[in-house]
C-alpha positions in Angstrom: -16.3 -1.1 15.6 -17.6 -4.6 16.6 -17.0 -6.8 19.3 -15.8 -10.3 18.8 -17.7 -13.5 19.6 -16.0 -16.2 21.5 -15.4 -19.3 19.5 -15.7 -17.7 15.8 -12.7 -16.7 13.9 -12.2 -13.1 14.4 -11.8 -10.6 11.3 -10.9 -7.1 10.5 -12.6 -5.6 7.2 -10.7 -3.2 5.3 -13.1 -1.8 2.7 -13.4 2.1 1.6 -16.6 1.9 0.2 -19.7 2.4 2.9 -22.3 0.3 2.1 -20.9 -2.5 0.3 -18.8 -2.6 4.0 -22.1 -2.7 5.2 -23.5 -5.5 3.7 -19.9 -7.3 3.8 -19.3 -7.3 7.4 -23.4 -8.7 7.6 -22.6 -11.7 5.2 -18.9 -12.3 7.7 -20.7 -12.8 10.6 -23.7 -14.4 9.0 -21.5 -17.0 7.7 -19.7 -17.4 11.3 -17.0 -14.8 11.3 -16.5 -12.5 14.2 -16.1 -8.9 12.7 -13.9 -7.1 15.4 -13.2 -3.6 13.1 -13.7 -2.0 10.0 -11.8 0.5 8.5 -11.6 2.5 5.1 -7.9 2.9 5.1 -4.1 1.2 4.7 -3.4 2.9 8.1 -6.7 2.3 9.9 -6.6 -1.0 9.0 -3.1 -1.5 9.9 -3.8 0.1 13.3 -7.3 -1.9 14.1 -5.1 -5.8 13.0 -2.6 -4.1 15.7 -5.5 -3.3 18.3 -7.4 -6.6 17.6 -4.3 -9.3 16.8 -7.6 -11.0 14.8 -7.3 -14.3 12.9 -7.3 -12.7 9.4 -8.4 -10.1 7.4 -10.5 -9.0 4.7 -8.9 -6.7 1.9 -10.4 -4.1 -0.6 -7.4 -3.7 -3.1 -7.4 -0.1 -3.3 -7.6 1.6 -0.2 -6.9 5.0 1.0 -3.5 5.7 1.7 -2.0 2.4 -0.1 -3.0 -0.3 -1.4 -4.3 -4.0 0.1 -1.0 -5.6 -1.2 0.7 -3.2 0.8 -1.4 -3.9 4.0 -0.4 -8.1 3.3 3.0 -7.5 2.9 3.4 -5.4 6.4 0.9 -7.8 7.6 3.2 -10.8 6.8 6.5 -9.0 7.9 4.9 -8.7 11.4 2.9 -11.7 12.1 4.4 -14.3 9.5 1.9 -17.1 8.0 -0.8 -17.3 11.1 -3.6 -14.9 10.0 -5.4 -15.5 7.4 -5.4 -12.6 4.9 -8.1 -12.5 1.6 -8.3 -10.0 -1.1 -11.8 -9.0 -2.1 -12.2 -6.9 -4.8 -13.4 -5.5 -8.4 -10.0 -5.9 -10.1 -9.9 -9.1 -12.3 -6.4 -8.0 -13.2 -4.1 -11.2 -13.2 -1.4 -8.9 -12.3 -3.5 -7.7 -9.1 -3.8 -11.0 -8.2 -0.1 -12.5 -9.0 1.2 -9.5 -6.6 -1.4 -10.1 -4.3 -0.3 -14.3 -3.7 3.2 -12.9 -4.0 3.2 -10.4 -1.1 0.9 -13.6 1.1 -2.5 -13.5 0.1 -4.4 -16.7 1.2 -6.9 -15.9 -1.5 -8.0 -13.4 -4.0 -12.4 -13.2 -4.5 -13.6 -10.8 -7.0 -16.9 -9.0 -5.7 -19.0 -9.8 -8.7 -19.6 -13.5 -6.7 -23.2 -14.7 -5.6 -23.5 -13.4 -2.0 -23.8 -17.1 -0.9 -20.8 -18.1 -2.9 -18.7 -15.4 -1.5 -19.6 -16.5 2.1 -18.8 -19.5 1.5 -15.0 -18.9 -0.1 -14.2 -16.6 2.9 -15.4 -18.4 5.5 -13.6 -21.9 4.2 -10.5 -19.6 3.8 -10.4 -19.9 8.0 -10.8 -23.1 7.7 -8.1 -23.9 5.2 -9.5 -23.5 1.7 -7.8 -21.9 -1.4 -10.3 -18.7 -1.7 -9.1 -18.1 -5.4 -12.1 -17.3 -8.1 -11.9 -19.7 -10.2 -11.7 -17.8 -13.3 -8.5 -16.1 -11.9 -6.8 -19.8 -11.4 -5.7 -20.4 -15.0 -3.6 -17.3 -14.6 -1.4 -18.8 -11.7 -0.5 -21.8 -13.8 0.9 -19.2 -16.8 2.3 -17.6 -13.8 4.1 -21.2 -12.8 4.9 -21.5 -16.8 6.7 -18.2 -17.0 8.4 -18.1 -13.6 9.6 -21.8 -13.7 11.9 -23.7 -11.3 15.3 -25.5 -13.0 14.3 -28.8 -14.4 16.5 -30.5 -11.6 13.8 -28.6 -9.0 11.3 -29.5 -11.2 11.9 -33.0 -10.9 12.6 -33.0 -6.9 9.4 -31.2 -6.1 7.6 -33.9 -8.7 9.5 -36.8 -6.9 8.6 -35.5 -3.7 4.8 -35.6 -3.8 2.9 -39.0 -3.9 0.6 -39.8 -6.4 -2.5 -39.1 -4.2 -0.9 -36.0 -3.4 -0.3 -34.9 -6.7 -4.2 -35.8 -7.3 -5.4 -33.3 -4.0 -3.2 -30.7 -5.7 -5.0 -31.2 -8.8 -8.3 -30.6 -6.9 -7.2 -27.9 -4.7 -6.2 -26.4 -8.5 -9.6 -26.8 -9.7 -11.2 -25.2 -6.7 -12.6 -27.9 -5.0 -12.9 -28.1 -1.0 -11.6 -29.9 1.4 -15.2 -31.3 1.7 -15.2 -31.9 -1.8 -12.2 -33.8 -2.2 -13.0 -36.3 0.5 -15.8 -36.9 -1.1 -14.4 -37.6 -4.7 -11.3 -39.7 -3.4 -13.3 -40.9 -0.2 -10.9 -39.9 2.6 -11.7 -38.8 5.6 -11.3 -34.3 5.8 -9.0 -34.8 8.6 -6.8 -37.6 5.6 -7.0 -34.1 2.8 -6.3 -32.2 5.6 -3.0 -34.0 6.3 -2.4 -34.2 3.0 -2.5 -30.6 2.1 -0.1 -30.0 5.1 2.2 -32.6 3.4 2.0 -30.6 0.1 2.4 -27.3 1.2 5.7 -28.5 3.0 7.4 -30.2 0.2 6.5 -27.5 -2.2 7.9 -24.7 0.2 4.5 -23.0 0.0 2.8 -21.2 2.3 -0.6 -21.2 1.0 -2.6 -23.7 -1.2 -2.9 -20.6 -3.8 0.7 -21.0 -4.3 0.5 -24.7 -4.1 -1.5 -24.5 -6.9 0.7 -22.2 -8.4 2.8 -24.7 -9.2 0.8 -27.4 -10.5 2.5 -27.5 -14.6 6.0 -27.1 -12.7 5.3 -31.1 -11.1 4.2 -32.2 -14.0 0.4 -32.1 -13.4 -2.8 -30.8 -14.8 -5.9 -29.7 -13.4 -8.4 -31.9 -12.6 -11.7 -31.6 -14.5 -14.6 -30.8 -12.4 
């Protein structure tokens, strides 16, 4: 168990393998996280989000007792869209990862990332980042493809978001950070910010994952980077 720090966003860890939970929760709080429980389990981790009310969550997606889509999906039903809830795990199984965004799943990291690289994704998904690897992002368009809207959706959701909109969904598609996109469209962050916001609202999304999950359905492409 760990105690929280005042001022960092506070985290449970759900992983049921000892030492990389070891050297996880180290990387969380060295990259400004507050680690306030660990567990090994669906139930343990259920009960210590329960205890501890935390900001988010870090999930393994095979757990003890159930899995870590199970543990968003109870999650979600509880506490709705506040915490922030991130997959982390070995499976670079497009399916893993479709049910994980379905069931609420701010992002979905597979744990063959740099350390550095994986501190970073997490930590930006507190502060409103799409924490999808980018490998996995091409299977959320087929996703979009497959699962398509009507065309007369299609075209609302496409008439709906402004051109520069359209462009920071392109970007959030690509993988590229808030920090990043100010920076290529020179906005302020607190501009992208609003602009995601405005996005994720017309869209209906809840995250930028499924934002980005339909990117082909409004008529767009990703952005190269």
């Amino acid at each position: 168990m760990y105690n929280g720090v005042v001022g960092q966003p506070s985290v449970v860890v759900v992983e049921d393998h000892p030492l990389f939970l070891r050297g996880l929760v180290s990387l969380l709080e060295g990259a400004g996280l507050s680690v306030v429980a660990t567990a090994r389990g669906l139930n343990d981790g259920l009960e210590g989000f329960e205890t501890h009310q935390p900001d988010g969550a870090v999930i393994d997606l095979y757990l003890d007792g159930g899995s870590g889509v199970d543990m968003i999906r109870r999650i979600r039903e509880r506490h709705g869209d506040r915490p922030k809830l991130i997959v982390l795990t070995v499976s670079r199984d497009p399916a893993d990862m479709l049910a994980a965004v379905r069931a609420g799943a701010d992002g979905y990291l597979t744990k063959d990332q740099s350390p550095d690289g994986l501190a970073r994704a997490i930590r930006g998904a507190f502060d409103g980042e799409a924490a999808i690897s980018r490998q996995m992002v091409t299977h959320l368009f087929r996703d979009a493809r497959a699962t398509s809207r009507p065309a007369a959706a299609t075209a609302s959701a496409r008439r709906r978001l402004t051109p520069r909109q359209l462009e920071i969904l392109q970007m959030i598609a690509s993988g590229a950070t808030t920090a990043e996109i100010a920076e290529r469209l020179y906005l302020s962050p607190e501009t992208v910010r609003w602009h995601v916001k405005a996005i994720l609202r017309k869209l209906g999304a809840r995250t930028r994952a499924e934002a980005a999950a339909t990117l082909r359905e409004v008529g767009a492409a990703p952005a190269a980077r």
